[in-house]
N, C-alpha and C positions, 0 to 999 in steps of 0.2 A: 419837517424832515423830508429833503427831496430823495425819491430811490436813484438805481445809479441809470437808468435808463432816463430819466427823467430829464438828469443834470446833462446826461450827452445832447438829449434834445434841444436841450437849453442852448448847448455849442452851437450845433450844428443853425439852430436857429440866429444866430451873430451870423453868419454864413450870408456872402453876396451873392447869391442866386436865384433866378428864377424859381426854378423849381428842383425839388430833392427828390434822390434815385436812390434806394436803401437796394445794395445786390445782395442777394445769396447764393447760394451754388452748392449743388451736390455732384462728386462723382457718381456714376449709374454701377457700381461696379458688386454690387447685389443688394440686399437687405437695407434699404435707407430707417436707419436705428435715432433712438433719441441722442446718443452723439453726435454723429453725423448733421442729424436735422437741426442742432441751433440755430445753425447760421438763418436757418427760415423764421424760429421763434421770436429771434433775438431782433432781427431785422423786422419783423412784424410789428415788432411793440414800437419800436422804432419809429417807425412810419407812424404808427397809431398816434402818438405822442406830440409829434410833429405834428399832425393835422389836430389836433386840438389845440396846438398853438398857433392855426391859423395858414401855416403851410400848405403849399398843392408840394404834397409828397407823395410818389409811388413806391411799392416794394416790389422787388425784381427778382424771381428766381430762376438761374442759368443750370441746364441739367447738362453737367460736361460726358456727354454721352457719347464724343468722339474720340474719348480717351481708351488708350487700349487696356483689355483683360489682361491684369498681371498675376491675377491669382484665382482662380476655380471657388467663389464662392457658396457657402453652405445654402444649401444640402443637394446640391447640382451635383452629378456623380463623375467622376475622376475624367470618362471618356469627350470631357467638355475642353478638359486642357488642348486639345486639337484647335479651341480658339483661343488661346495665350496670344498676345501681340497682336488681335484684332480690333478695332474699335469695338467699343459695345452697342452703337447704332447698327453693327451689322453680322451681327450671331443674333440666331433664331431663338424662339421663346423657347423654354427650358417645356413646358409643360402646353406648346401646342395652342395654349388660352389667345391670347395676345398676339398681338401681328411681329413684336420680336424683344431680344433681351430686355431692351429697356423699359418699352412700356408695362412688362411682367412684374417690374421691380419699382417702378414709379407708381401703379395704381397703387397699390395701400396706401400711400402718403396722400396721395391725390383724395382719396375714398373719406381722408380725416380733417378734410383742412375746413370743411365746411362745423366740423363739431369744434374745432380748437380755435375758430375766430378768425382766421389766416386771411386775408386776401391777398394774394400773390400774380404777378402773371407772368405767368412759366414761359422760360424761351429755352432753344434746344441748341444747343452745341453745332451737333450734327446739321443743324438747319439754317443754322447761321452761316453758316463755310458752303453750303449747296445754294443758299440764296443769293451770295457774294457779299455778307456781308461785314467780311474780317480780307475782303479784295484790296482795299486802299491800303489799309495796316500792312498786309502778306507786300502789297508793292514799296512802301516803306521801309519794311523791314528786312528786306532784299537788296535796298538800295543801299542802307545804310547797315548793312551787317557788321560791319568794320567796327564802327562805333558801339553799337549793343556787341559785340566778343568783346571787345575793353573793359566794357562795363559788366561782363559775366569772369570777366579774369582778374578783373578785381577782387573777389570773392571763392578764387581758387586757389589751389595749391598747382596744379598743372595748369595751364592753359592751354584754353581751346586749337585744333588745327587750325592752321590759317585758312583752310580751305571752308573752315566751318560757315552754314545757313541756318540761323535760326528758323527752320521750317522742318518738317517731315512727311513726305509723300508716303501715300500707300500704297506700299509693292504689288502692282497689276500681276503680280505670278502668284504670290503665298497670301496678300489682301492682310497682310502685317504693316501697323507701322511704327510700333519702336523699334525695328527692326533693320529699317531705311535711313539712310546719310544722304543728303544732300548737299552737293561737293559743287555745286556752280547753276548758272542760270542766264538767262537770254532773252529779256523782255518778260512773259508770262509763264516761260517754258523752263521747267528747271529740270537739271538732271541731277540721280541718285542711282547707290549700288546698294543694292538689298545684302543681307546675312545668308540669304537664301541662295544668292549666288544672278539674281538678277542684275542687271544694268539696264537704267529703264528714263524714260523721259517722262515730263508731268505736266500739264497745264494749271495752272493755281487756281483757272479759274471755274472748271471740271469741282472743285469744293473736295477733292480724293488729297485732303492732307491736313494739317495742321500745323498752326503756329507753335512753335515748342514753348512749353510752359507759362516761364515768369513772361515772355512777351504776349502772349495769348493774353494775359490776367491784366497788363497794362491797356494793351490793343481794346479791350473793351471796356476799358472805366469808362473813355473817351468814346467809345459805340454809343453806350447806354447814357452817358453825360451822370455815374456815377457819383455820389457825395460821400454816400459811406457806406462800412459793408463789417459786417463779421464775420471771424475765419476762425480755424483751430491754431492752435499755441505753436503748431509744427511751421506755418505760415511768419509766423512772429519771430523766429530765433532772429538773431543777430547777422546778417549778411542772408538769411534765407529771404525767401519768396517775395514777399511783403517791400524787402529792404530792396531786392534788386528791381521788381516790376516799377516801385515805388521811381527811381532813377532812372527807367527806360518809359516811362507814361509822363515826366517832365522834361525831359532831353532827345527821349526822340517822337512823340505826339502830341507835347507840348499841349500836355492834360495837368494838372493836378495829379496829387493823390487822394483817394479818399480818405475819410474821416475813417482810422481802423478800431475795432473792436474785437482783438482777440479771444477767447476761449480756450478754459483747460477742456480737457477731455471728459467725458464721464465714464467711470470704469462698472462694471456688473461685479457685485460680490468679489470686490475687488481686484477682479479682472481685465485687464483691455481688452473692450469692444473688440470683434474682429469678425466681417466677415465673410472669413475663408473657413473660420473657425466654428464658426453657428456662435458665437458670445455674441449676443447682443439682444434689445429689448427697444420695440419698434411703439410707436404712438399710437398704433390700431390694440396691440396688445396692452398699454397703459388704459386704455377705455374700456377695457374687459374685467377688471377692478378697480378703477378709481373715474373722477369725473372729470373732465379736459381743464377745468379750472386748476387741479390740483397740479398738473405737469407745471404748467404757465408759475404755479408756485416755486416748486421742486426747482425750476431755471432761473428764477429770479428772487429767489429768495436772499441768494450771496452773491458777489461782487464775480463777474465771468470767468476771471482768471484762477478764481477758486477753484481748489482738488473738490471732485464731487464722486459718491461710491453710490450707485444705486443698489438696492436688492430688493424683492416684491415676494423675499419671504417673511419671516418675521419682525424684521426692522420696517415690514410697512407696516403693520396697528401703529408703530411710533408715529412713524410716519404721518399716517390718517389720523391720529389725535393730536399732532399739532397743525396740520392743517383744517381740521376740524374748529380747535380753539381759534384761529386765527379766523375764520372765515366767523364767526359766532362772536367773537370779540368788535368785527367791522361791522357787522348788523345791530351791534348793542345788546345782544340775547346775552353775552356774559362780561364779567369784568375786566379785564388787561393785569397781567400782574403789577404792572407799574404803570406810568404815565410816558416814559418815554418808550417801554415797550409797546403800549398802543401807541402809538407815533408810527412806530416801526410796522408795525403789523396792517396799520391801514394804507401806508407808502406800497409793501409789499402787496397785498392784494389787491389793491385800485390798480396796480398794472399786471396782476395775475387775472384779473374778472376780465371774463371774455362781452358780458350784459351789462354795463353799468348801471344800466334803469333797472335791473331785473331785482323782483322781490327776494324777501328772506329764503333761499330753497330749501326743503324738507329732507336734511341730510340725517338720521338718527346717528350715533355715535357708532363706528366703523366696527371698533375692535367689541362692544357690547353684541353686537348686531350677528358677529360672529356663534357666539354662546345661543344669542335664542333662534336665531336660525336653524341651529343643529337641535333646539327644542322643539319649535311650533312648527318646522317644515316651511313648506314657502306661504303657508295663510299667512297674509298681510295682517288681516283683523289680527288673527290670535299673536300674530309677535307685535301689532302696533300697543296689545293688552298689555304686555311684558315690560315692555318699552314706558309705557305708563305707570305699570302697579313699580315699577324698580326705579323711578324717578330720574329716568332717560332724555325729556323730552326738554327741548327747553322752552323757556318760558313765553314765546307765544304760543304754542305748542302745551303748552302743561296741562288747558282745561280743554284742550278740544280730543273729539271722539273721531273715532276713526272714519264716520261718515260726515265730520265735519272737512276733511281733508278734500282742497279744490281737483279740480283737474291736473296743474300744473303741479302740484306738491305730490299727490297720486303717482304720475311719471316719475318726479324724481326718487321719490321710496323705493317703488319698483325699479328704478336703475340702481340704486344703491345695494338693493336686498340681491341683486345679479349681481353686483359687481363681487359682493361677500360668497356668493356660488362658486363667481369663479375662482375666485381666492383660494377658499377651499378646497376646490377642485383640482388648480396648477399646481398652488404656491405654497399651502402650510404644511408643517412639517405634521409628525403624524399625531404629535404630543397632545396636539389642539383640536384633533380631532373627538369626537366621541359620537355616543348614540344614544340616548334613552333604553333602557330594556324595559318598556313597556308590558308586554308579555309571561313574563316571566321573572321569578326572582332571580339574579347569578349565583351558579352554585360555585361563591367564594367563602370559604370557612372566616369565622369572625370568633376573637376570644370573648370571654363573657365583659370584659369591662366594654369595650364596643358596644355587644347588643343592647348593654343597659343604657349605656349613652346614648344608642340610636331610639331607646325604649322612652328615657327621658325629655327628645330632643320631636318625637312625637306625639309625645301628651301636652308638653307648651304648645307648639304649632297647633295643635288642635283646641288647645284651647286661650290662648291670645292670637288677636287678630295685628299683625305687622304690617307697617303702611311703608315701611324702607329698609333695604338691607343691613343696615348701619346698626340699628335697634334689634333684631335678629340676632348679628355676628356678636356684639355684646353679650347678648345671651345666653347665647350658644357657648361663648368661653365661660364662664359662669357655670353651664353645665360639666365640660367636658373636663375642669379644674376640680368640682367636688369626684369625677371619678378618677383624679388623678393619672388622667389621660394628655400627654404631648397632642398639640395641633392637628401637626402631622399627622397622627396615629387616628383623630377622631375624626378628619375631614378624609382621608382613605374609608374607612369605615361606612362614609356618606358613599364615595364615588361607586365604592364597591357593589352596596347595596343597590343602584339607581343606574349605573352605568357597566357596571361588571367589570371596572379598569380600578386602577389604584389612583390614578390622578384626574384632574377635571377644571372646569372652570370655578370661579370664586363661589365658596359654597352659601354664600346667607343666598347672593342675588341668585343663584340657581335653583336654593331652593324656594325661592319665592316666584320663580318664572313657572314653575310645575303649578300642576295643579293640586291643591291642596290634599282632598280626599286623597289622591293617589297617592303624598309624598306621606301622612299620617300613616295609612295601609303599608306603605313598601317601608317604611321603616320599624315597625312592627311587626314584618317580615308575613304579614296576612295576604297578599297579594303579589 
């Protein structure tokens, strides 16, 4: 069972050329989010895929950073709109850091690429047009304007002024340039009349402008000698971007087009991404609860053009248990529910794994890890104990002690038992939260069928020794049935007494994560 990155490789591999250019591109235009950033993921794996089948393939990422601010993004404050219709190469850093907008908004991505597997090499917008190197295309595309308006009126409902240039100078008065028309030209010198009320001359080769859009997008397949590239689903519509660069990179640069690979969008809580809006959730913050192999899952788990809903509140334990089974089913630690599910499962992860050679890593189960965290605090030993006596561990893992645990397994615990920190911290709601009342009993009233159940339920415990939850919770209903007590009613009764809340984590394994003496004593209401 080939994945679908696999099978594109396979294409692209039929492919007569030298050598493969995987592009990417982000606008700089605030927050680079996991929507936004596919086109790096995707085109990464891409590449990766291609050189193990023997390809000199690069991945190329272009930061269109000479594009203008159309919208004030979050959490920049309102007084910023003063740069609307400025590139973003040239408004200052929001926060003084950074030498200006973009680099403010590229280092986090930059900061991640070395934990997510990336190799990329980053080219800038802005640097490409100052260097001269969109000069040949800009003289092209000047020449032949005639021809690309035909080919952009094809796909309209008005058509372009005749006067139209596919180009746009930056107005030397206001330093805008969606703002500027460019109405004629005279060798390298073009003139334009700004919104601003300038009338102004330009040299194209000064780098102060830009190819307007879909020709820009064509003008560099042919730069960068492009094969394929991934974009969002917006680029794909029917006569959009894709359709018209695609017919001005064969007609008028007389490129090909690349190999496309569209993508749906990923929405937040069911939200689109935006931002101007602050909605969004960046790759720096996915590594703050989860481990970089798991994003690589999350993106490739389904077919690109699939609707995808992120949220990193309670749908991630889903989340992290089945990325969990999946990564635990590839190493052989667990079974596959079928055989052509592991099929699927080890397609998906062979191109989610950022280490191929890397050993089994020491992941303990996400959403358990949650429960004895908020028990044992962050001692490793005491929640690796927990982790053990509740039959967490899997089975290369099952007979070893926690000072059996190497170097490399040590690190990853300890990033996982953070990653559950931060969880807790940003993302879970408050239901999941609790706390041991250690100290004290809670002064919650309990009717007599409770005490006696709770009175019952610590003389077993104290006197059978339980090696798994399973054997416990059988128990325990068993008791809670002779006093004629609902579930509900006798596992409140637990929380009550041990947390001082009416709800809680799963009571047999909670109460086996405790410490014995204490759970015998606080249910006996002695302590």
């Amino acid at each position: 069972m080939k994945h679908w990155i696999e099978r594109i490789a396979d294409e692209l591999n039929e492919m007569d050329v030298d050598k493969h250019v995987i592009a990417s591109g982000t606008s700089i235009s605030g927050s680079i989010h996991i929507g936004n950033s596919c086109d790096v993921f995707i085109a990464n794996a891409i590449g990766k895929a291609l050189r193990e089948l023997g390809n000199d393939a690069e991945t190329i990422w272009i930061a269109d950073d000479h594009d203008p601010l159309r919208k004030v993004p979050f959490p920049l404050p309102e007084s910023y709109d003063k740069y609307l219709g400025m590139p973003y190469s040239m408004i200052p850093c929001p926060e003084g850091c950074c030498k200006n907008f973009v680099e403010h908004f590229e280092k986090p991505l930059f900061k991640v690429l070395d934990a997510y597997g990336i190799e990329i090499i980053p080219k800038s917008g802005f640097d490409m047009y100052k260097n001269g190197d969109y000069l040949e295309s800009i003289r092209i595309s000047l020449e032949r304007h005639n021809e690309i308006k035909d080919i952009f009126d094809q796909y309209r409902r008005e058509p372009l002024a005749d006067h139209w240039l596919p180009y746009n100078p930056i107005c030397e008065k206001c330093g805008r340039v969606n703002t500027t028309e460019a109405y004629d030209f005279n060798g390298d010198i073009v003139k334009y009349r700004c919104e601003c009320g300038h009338d102004g001359e330009m040299d194209i080769k000064s780098g102060n402008g830009k190819l307007t859009w879909r020709v820009e997008w064509a003008a560099r397949w042919k730069i960068f000698g492009t094969t394929c590239e991934p974009f969002g689903k917006d680029h794909a519509a029917s006569g959009g971007s894709y359709d018209v660069s695609s017919i001005i990179s064969e007609e008028i640069f007389d490129y090909p087009a690349p190999y496309p690979i569209p993508y749906e969008w990923i929405t937040l809580d069911g939200e689109a991404m935006s931002k101007s809006q602050g909605v969004f959730f960046t790759p720096e913050q996915w590594l703050e609860i989860g481990p970089a192999e798991s994003l690589n899952y999350y993106l490739f788990r389904s077919k690109p053009m699939k609707s995808k809903d992120f949220s990193p509140k309670m749908p991630w334990l889903d989340f992290m248990d089945t990325f969990d089974k999946v990564e635990k089913v590839c190493y052989g630690e667990e079974e596959a529910p079928s055989e052509k599910e592991g099929r699927k499962f080890k397609s998906i992860y062979k191109n989610a794994q950022i280490n191929p050679d890397a050993p089994l890593p020491f992941r303990p189960p996400f959403r358990f890890l949650v429960n004895a965290y908020q028990i044992a605090g962050d001692d490793l030993e005491k929640i690796f104990k927990i982790l053990k006596k509740n039959s967490q561990l899997s089975k290369s893992f099952a007979d070893k002690e926690f000072s059996d645990l190497s170097d490399l397994e040590l690190e990853q615990y300890q990033e996982r038992v953070k990653n559950v920190i931060n969880w807790l911290d940003k993302y879970a709601p408050k239901f999941v939260k609790f706390q041991v009342q250690y100290k004290s009993i809670p002064k919650l009233p309990l009717p007599d069928d409770q005490i006696a159940f709770l009175k019952d339920l610590a003389d077993l415990m104290e006197e059978k020794e339980f090696t798994n939850a399973e054997d416990l919770h059988d128990e325990m209903y068993l008791i809670l049935e002779s006093h004629g007590l609902k579930p509900q009613k006798a596992f409140q009764a637990i929380y009550k007494m041990i947390l001082g809340q009416k709800q809680g984590p799963r009571a047999a394994s909670f109460l086996l994560s405790l410490d014995k003496d204490f759970v015998v004593k606080r249910l006996r209401q002695d302590v």
